[in-house]
C-alpha positions as CSV (number, residue, x, y, z in Angstrom):
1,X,51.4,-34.0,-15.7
2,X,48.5,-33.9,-18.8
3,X,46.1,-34.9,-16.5
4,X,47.0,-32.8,-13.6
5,X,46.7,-30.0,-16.1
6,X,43.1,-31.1,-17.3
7,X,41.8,-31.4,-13.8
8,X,42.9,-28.0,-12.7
9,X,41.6,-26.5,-16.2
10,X,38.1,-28.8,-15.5
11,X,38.4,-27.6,-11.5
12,X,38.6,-23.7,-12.7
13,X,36.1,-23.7,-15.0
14,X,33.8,-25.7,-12.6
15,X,34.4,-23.1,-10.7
16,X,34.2,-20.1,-13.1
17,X,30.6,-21.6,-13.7
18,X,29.5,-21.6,-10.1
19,X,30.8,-18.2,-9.5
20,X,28.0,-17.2,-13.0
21,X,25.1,-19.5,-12.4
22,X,23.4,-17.2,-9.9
23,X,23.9,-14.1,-12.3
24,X,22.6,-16.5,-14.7
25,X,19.4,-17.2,-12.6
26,X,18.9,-13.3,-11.9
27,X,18.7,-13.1,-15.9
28,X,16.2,-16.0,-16.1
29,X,14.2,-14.2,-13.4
30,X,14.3,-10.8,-15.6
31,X,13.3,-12.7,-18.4
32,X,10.0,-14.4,-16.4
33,X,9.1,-11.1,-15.3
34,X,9.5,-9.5,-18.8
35,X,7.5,-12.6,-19.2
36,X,5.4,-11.9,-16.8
37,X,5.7,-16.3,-16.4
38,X,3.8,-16.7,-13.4
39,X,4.8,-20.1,-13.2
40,X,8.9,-19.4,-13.9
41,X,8.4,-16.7,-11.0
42,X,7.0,-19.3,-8.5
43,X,9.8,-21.6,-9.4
44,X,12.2,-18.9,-8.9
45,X,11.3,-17.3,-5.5
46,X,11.4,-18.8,-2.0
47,X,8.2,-16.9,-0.5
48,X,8.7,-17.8,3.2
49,X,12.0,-16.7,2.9
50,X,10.6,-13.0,1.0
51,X,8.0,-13.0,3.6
52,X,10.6,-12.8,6.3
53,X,13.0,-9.8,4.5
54,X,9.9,-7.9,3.8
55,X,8.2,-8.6,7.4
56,X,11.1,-7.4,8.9
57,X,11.5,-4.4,7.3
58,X,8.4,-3.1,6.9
59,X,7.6,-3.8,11.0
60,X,11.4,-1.9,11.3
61,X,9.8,1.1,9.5
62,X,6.8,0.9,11.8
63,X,8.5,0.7,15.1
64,X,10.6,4.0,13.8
65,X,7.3,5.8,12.8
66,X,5.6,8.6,15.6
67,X,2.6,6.1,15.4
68,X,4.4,2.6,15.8
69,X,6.8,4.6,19.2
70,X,3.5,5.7,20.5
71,X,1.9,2.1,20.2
72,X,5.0,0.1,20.9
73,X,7.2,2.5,22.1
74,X,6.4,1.3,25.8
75,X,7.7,-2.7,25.6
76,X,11.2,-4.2,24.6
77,X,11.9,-4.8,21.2
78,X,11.1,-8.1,20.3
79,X,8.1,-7.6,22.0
80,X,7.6,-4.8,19.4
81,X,8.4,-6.6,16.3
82,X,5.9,-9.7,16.9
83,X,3.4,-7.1,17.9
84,X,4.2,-4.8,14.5
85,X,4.0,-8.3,12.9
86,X,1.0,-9.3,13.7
87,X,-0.3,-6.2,13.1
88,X,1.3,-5.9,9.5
89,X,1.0,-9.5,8.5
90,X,-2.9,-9.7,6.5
91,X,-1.0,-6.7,4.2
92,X,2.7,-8.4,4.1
93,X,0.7,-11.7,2.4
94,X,-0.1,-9.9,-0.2
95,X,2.9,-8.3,-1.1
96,X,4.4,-12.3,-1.2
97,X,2.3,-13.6,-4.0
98,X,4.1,-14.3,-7.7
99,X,1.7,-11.4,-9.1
100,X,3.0,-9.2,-6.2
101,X,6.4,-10.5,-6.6
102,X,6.0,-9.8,-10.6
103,X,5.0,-6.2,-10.4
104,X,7.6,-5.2,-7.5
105,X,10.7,-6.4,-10.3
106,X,8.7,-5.2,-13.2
107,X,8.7,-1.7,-12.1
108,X,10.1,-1.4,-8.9
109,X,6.2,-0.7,-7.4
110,X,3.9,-3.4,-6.1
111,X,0.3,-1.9,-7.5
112,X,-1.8,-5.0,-6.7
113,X,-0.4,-5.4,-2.9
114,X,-1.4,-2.7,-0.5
115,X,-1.4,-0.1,-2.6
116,X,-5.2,-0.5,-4.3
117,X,-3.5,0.0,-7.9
118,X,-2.3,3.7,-7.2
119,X,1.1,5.2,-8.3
120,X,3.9,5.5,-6.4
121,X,4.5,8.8,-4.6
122,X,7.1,11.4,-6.6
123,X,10.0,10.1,-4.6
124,X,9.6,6.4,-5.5
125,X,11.7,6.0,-8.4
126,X,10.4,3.0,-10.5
127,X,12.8,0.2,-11.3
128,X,12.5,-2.2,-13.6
129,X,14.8,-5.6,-13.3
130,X,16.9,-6.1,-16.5
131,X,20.2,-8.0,-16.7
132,X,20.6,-6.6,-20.9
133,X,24.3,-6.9,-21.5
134,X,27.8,-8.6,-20.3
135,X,28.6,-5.0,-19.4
136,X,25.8,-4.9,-16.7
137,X,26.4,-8.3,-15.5
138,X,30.3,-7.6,-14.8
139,X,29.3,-4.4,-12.8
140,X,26.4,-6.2,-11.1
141,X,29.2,-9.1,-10.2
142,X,31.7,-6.4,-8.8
143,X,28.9,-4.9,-6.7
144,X,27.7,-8.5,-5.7
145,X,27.8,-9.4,-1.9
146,X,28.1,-13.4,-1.1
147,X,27.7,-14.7,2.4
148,X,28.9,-18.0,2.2
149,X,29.2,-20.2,-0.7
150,X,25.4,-20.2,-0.9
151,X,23.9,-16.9,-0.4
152,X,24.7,-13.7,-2.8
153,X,22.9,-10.3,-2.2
154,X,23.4,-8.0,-5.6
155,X,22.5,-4.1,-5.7
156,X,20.6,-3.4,-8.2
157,X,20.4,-0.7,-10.8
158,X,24.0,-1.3,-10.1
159,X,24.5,2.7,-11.3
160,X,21.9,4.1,-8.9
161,X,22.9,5.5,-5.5
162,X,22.8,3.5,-2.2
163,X,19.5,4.9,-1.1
164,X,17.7,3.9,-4.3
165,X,19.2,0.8,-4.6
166,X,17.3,-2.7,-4.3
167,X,19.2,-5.7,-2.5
168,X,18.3,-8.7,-4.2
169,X,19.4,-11.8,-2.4
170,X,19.7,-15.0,-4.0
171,X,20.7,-18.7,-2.0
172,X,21.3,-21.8,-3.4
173,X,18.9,-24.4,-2.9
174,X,20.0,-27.8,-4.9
175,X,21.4,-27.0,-7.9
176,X,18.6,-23.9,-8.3
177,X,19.4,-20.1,-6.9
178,X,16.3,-18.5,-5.6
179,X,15.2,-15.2,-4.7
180,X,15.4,-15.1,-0.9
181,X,14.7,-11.9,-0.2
182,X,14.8,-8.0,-1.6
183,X,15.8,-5.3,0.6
184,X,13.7,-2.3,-0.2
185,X,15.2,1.2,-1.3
186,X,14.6,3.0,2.5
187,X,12.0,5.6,0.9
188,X,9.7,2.5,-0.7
189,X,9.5,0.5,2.4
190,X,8.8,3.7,4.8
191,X,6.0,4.3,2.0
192,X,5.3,0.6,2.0
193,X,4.9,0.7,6.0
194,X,2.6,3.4,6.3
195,X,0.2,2.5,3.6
196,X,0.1,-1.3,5.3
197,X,-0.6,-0.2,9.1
198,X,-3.4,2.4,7.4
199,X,-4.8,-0.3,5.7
200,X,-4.3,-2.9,8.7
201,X,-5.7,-0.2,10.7
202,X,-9.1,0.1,8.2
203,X,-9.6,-3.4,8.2
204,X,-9.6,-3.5,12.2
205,X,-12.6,-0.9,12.4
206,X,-16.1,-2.4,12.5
């Protein structure tokens, strides 16, 4: 009977610690990017999995815009998106960098990637990734998403509407959570979109 108590006590808080670690690693990442570690960041973020989320979107955005329906408007779909890809891709490296990756969670704005070190527009609100107190991380783990034992997307600011939210998505690779992939807020990504086909577009002219 002792021991059958000990195991269930060790099972549970085996458990208890699996359900924290990747709020745990979300706080190491806020610290490496208060940091601004370089080398923690690289550790921390799966970059062909980022390049996919952000890919994805941003070509999304794109397709939707008047200038993406009147190029691609006239083939399926997938046709679309590897076309939007392509043409996206040269800017969407450089949004997948650690220095990229380090100024999108400092602030919630990416100033080295596409966006030649301007400010964000009036309507971007900046964001800054901060896990500061147990209060926080108990609303951030009420909000949280998981998909799977492996994969957890968490909103983030947890106390900011839908629309200005980021989706951080974190999977477990080993015995290390990494950053996945970050869905954008939908007015940063639209913004994001049309400064990279511009600047895909500038780079195409002789």
């Amino acid at each position: 009977m002792v021991w059958t108590i000990r195991i269930t006590i060790l099972l549970f808080l085996a458990w208890l610690a699996f359900l924290v670690s990747p709020f745990w690693s979300l706080y190491n990442l806020a610290r490496a990017v208060e940091a601004r570690d370089i080398q923690e960041i690289t550790e921390r973020v799966n970059f062909r999995a980022l390049r996919i989320s952000l890919t994805r979107q941003l070509v999304g955005e794109y397709l939707n815009s008047p200038g993406g329906k009147q190029e691609f408007g006239g083939i399926d779909r997938p046709m679309a998106m590897n076309a939007g890809s392509a043409l996206l891709n040269p800017v969407v490296e450089q949004l997948v960098t650690p220095e990229a990756v380090l100024d999108l969670l400092e602030d919630g704005w990416p100033q080295q990637a596409v966006t030649g070190n301007r400010p964000p527009p009036p309507q971007v609100t900046p964001v800054k990734l901060d896990v500061g107190s147990l209060g926080q991380a108990w609303r951030l783990f009420i909000s949280s998403e998981t998909q799977g034992f492996r994969s957890i997307t968490i909103p983030y600011p947890d106390d900011a509407p839908k629309d200005r939210q980021f989706r951080i998505t974190l999977r477990l690779s080993g015995l290390t959570w990494r950053l996945t992939g970050v869905e954008l807020p939908r007015v940063l990504s639209r913004e994001l979109s049309r400064r990279a086909s511009r600047a895909a577009r500038t780079k195409e002219q002789p």
